[in-house]
C-alpha positions as CSV (number, residue, x, y, z in Angstrom):
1,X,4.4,-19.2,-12.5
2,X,8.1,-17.8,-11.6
3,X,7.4,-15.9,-8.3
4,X,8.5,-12.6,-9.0
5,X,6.8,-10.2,-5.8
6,X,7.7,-10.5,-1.9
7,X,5.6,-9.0,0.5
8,X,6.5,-8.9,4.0
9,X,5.1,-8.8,7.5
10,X,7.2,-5.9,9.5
11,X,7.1,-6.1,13.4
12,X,8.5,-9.6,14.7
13,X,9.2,-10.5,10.8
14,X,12.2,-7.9,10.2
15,X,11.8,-5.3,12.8
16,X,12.5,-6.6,16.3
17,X,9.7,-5.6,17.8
18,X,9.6,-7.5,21.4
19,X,13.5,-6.2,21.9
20,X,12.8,-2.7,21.1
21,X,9.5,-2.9,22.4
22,X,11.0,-3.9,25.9
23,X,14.0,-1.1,25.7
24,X,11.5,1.5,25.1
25,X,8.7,0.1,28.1
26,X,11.5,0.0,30.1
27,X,12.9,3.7,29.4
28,X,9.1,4.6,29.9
29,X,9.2,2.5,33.4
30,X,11.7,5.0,34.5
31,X,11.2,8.2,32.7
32,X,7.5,8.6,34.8
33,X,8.9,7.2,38.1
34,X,6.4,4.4,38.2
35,X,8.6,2.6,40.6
36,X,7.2,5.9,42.7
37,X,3.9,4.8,42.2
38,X,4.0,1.5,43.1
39,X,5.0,-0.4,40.2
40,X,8.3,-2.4,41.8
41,X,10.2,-3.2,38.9
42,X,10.0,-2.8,35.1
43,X,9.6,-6.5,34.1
44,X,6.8,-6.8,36.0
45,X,5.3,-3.3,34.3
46,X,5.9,-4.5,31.1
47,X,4.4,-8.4,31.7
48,X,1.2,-6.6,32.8
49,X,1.4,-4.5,29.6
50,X,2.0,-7.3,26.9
51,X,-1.2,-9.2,28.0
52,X,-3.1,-6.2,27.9
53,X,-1.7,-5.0,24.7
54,X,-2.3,-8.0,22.8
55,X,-5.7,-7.9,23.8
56,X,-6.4,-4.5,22.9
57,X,-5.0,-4.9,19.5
58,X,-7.3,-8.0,18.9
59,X,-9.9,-5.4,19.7
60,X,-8.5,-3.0,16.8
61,X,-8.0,-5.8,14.3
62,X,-11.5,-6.4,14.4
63,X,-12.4,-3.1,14.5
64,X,-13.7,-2.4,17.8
65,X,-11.1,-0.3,19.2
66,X,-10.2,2.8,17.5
67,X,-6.5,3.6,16.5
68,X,-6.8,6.8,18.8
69,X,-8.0,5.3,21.5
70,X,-5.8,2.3,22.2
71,X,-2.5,3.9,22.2
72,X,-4.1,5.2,25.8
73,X,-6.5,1.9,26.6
74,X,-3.9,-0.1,27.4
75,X,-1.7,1.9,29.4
76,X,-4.5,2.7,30.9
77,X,-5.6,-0.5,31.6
78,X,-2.0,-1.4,32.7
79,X,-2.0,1.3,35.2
80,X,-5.3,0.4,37.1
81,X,-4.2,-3.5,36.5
82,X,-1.8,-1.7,40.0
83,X,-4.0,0.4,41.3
84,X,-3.1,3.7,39.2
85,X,-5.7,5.5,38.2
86,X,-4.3,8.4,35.9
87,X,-5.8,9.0,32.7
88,X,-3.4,11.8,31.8
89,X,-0.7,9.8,32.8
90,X,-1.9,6.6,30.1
91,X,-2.1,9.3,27.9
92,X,1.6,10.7,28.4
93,X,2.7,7.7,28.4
94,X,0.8,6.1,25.1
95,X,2.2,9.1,22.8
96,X,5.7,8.6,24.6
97,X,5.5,5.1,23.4
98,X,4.2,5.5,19.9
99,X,6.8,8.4,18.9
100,X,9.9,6.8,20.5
101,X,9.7,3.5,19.9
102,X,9.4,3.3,16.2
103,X,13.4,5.0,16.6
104,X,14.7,1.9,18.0
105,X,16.4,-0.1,15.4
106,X,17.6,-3.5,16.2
107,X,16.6,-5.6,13.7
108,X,16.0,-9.8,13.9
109,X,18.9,-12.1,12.9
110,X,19.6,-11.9,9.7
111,X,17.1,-9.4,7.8
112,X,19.9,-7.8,5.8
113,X,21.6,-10.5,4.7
114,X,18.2,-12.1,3.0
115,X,17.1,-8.3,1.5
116,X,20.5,-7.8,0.3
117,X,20.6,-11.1,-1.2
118,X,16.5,-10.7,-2.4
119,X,16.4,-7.5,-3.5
120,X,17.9,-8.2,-7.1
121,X,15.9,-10.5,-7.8
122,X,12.5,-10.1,-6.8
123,X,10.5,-7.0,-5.8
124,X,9.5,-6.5,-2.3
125,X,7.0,-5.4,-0.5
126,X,5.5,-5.0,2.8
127,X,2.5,-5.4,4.0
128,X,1.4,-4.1,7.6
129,X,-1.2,-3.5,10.4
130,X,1.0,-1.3,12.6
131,X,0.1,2.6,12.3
132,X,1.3,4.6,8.8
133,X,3.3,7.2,10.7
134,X,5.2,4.8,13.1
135,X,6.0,2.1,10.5
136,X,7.4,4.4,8.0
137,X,9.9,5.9,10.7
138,X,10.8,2.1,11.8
139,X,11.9,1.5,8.0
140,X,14.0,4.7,7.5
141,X,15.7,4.8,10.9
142,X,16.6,1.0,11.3
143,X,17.5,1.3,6.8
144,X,15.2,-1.0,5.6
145,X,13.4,1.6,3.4
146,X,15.3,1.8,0.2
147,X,14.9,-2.4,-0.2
148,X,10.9,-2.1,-0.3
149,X,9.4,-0.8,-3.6
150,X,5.6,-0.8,-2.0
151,X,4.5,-0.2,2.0
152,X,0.7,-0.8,2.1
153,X,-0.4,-0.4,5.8
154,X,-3.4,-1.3,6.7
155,X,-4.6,2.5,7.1
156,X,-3.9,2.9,3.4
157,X,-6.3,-0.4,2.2
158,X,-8.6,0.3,4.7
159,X,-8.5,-3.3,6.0
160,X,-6.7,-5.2,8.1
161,X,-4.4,-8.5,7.9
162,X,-6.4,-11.3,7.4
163,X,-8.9,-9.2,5.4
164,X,-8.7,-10.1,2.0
165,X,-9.1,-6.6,1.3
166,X,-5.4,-5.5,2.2
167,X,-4.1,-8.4,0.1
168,X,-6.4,-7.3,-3.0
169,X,-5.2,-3.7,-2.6
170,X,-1.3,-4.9,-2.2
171,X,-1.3,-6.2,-5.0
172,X,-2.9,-4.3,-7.0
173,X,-0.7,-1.2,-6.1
174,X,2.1,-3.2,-6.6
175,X,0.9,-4.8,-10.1
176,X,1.5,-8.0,-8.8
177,X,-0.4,-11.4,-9.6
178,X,-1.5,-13.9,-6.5
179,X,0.5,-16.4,-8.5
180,X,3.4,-15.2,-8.8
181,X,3.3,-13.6,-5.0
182,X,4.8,-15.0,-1.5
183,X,3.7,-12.9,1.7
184,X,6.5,-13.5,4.4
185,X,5.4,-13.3,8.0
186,X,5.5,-14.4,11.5
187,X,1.8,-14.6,12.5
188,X,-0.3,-17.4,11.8
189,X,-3.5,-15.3,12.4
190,X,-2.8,-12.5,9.9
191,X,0.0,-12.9,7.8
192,X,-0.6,-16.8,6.3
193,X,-4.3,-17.2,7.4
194,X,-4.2,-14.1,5.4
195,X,-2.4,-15.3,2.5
196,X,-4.5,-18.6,2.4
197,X,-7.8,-16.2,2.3
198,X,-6.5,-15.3,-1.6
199,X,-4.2,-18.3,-2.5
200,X,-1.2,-16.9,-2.3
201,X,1.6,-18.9,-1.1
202,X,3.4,-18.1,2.2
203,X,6.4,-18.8,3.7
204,X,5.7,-18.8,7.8
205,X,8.5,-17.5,9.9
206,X,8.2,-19.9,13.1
207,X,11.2,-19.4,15.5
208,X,9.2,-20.6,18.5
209,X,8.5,-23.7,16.5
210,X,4.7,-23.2,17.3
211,X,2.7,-26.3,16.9
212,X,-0.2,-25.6,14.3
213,X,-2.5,-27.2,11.7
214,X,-2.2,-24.6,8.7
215,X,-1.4,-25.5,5.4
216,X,1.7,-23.0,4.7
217,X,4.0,-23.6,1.5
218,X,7.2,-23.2,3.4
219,X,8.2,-22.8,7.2
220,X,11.5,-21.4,8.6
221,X,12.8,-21.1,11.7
222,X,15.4,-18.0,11.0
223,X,15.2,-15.6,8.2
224,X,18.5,-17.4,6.5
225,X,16.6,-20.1,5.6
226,X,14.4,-18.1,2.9
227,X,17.3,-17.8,0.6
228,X,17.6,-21.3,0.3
229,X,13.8,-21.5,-0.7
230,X,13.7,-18.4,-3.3
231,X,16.8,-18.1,-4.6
């Protein structure tokens, strides 16, 4: 079946998450003086962070960390990870992060030149696990918005990536068919194990060139490459 609906992954697929992620950790770093506290430089703030955060979001993914209460956990935990112990500070700090962050635009290499070149001839989509409030700012401020005809967030379906469930309501908000769907995405773990989960075909967005065993209808290493795919 001609594929005629695109949904993509956001953060690390389009939206370059790890460079603004890192601008705004390090504008954080200095905004509450945590070199005063004992926290030497920013690097070493934010390297402490990363693990933590990526823990802390496998904790929400599988439901066992509220929403609420990890934008504070792991700042939290990054703070006494050096000895800080400030629960109003983690707190400051969490809703500084989550309503600045999602203002910083830069984009990964390439994204408008493969929606410009997309968008008349498929529909697209996205599909994401990041908060409704902050991705919704991320499209409109770095101008990805008016190229997606559907954002189903994970707070919407009530699921999240790899649940079936998000993919189920995607497409049916979108009236798309699994057959004639492609999700686009950078993480093996949500995005194509999630695609796999309801047979639809995935294109995996691999710049690291990470080793793996999954069975993924097409792999790029830059998003340039999808045209030659789709188009």
């Amino acid at each position: 079946m001609k594929i005629e609906h695109l949904f993509f992954d956001l953060d690390r697929t389009l939206w370059d998450f790890e460079t603004n992620s890192y601008e705004e950790l390090t504008n954080l770093y200095h905004v509450h003086s945590l070199h005063q506290l004992g926290i030497s430089l920013p690097d070493e703030f934010i390297k402490v962070y990363k693990k933590i955060n990526e823990s802390c979001w496998k904790k929400y993914r599988l439901n066992q960390l509220s929403k609420e209460k990890l934008r504070s956990e792991r700042f939290l935990l990054t703070l006494e990870y050096f000895g800080i112990i400030n629960h109003k500070l983690a707190i400051k700090i969490g809703n500084d992060y989550v309503n600045n962050s999602p203002f910083r635009t830069k984009l990964i290499p390439f994204t408008i030149e493969l929606l410009n070149a997309l968008k008349d001839h498929f529909q697209l989509h996205i599909i994401t696990n990041g908060f409704e409030e902050v991705q919704h700012i991320k499209l409109r401020e770095s101008g990805l918005n008016h190229y997606f005809n559907k954002v189903i967030t994970s707070e919407m379906a009530g699921a999240k990536k790899p649940d079936p469930s998000i993919f189920d309501y995607a497409l049916k908000l979108s009236g798309a068919l699994v057959e004639n769907s492609v999700m686009i995405g950078d993480d093996l773990n949500t995005d194509i194990n999630g695609a796999i989960k309801v047979n639809m075909k995935s294109i995996y967005y691999n710049p690291h060139q990470k080793v793996h065993d999954f069975n993924i209808w097409k792999e790029v290493q830059n998003l340039n490459e999808i045209k030659k795919i789709l188009l």
